[in-house]
N, C-alpha and C positions, 0 to 999 in steps of 0.2 A: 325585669330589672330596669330601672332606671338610666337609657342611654349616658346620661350626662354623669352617670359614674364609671365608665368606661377607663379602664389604666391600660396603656398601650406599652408593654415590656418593652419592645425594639424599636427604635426610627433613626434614622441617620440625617445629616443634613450634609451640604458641601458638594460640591460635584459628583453628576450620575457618571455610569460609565458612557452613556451617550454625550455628555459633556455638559447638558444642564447642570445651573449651580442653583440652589436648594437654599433660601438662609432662616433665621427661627424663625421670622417671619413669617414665613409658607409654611412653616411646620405649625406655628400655631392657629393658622385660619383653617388647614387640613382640619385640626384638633377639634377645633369650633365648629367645622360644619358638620362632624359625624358624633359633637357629642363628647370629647372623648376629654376625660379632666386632666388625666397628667399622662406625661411619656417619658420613656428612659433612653436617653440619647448619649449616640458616641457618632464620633465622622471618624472613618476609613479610609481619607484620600491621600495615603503615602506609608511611607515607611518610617520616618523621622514623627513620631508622636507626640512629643512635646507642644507645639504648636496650636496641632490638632486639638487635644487635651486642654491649650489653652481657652480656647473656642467654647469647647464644650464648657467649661465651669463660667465662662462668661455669662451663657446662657441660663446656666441654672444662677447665677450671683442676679442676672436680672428679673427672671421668673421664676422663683422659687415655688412657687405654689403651682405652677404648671411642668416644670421639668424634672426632671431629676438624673443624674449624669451617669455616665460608664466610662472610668479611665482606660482608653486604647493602648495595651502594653503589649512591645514588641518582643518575645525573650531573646532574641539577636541582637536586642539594645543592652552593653555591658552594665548601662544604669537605669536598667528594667526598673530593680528594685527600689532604688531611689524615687524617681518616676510615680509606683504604686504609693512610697510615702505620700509624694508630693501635692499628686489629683486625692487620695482619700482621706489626707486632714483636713480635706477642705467641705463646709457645710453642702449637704445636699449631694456630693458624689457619692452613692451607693450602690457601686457595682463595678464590675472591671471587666473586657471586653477582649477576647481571645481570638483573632481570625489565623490558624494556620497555613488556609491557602494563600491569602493573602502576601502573608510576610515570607512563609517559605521554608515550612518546615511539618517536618512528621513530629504531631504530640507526644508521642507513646515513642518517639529517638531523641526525643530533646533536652541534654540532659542540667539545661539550666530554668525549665517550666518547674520543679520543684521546689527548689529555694525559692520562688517568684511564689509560689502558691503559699510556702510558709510563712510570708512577707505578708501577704493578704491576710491567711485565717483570724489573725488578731483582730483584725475589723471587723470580719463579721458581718462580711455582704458578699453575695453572688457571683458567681462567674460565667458571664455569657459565651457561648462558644458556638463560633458557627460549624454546621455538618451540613453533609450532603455531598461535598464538592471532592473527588477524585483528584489525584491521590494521597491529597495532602491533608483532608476535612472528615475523615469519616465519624462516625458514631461509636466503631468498636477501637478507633483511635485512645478519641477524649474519656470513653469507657475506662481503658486501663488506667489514665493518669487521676480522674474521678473516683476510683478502687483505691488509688493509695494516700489520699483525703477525704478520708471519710467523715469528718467536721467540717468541710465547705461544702455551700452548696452551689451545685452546676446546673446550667439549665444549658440543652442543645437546641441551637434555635432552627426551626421546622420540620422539626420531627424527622431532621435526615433527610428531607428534599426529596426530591420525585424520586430518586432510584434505591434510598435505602432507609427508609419510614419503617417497612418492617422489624429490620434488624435494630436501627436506636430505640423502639419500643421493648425490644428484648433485651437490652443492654438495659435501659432503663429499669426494666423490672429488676433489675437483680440490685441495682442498686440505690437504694433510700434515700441519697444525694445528689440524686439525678433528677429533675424537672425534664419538661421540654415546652418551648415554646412553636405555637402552631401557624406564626409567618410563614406564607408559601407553598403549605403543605396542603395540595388539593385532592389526592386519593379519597376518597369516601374512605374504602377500607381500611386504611392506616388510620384515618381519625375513630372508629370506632374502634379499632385495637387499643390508641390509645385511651379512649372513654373508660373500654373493658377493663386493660392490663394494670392503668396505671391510674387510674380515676382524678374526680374532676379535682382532688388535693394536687398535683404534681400535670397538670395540666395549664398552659399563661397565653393569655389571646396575646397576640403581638400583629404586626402591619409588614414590618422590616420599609415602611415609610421613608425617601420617595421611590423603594423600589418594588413596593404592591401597593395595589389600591385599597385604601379601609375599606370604604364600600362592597368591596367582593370579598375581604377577609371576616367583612363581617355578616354578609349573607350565605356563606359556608357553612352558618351553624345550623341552617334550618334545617335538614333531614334529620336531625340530633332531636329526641324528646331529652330535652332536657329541664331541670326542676327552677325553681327560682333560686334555691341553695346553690345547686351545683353550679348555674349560670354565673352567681354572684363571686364563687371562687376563681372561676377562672378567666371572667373578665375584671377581677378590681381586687378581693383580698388576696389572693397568693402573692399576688407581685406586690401589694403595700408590706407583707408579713415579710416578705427575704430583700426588702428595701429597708424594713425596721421602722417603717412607717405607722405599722398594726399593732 
């Protein structure tokens, strides 16, 4: 496959946790040296999201053909919903971006992630949700609130992190609606579970950009015999398809 059609699901910009600050700038010469044509970007740095969300449509109003947005929505924000209007009527934001650890809350207790989800399906783009992270991020979390929308689609991003790859592969099989993005997820063994269980349709190369290196997210594929079809979906058409870009 053609490097230079690379779509990169996840990147952030904005300050690291080490205190580096990131701006599209650096995202797009990252983008430019590994190849990579477009990316789906949200920043993370607070809890007050509006701001953030502003940033981010900034970026896609000025690169459109390179970015593509994730409105960061808090459901402890009483105008979540609002908020979801507000980033998704806008050209080029195609997806919404969910961190429970983050903000502070169990998915699968939270009883205003619902109404926030019915607020979305009418648009008709994706919902990224981070897993991995204890006790507030798991996979068999975002699993249940994913089982009761079964017209949106959710992708978990890295396959549940180093400690539980196993299990959001098995939550994922059961569920149709379920992707997972493979930022950070360095197990051999979980990425061929994932190959197996869930194949290369519901499989999205991602970086999680500037907090992995492409270069090593993308030499992870080699012990993989994988086909030029299969490579093609999950480094470029699954994320254009639940972008609506396909």
């Amino acid at each position: 496959m053609d490097e230079k059609r690379i779509i990169d699901f996840h990147v952030h910009m904005g300050k690291s946790s080490k205190g580096d600050s990131y701006t599209v700038d650096d995202l797009l010469a990252s983008m430019d040296k590994f190849g990579i044509e477009r990316s789906g970007l949200s920043i993370l740095n607070g809890v007050e999201t509006g701001p953030l969300n502003d940033r981010v449509m900034e970026a896609v109003r000025l690169h459109p053909d390179r970015i593509t947005g994730f409105a960061y929505i808090n459901p402890r924000d009483p105008h979540a919903i609002d908020e979801v209007n507000r980033c998704l009527s806008v050209e080029g934001m195609r997806g919404v971006k969910f961190h429970s650890w983050k903000h502070g809350y169990f998915p699968d207790n939270n009883s205003a992630l619902d109404g926030i989800i019915d607020a979305i399906e009418p648009y008709g783009v994706p919902i990224l949700t981070h897993t991995g992270t204890p006790p507030l991020s798991l996979p068999q979390q975002w699993a249940m609130v994913a089982e009761r929308h079964p017209n949106v689609k959710f992708v978990f991003a890295h396959i549940g992190y180093l400690d539980y790859g196993y299990g959001c592969v098995e939550c994922a099989k059961k569920l149709p609606n379920v992707y997972v993005d493979t930022a950070g997820q360095v197990e051999i063994q979980v990425m061929e579970k994932a190959l197996e269980d869930l194949g290369p349709d519901r499989i999205i190369w991602a970086t999680d950009w500037p907090y992995k290196y492409p270069g090593s997210e993308l030499v992870k594929f080699e012990p993989y015999d994988l086909g030029e079809e299969d490579r093609e979906k999950i480094f470029r058409t699954n994320a254009l398809k639940l972008w609506g870009l396909l």
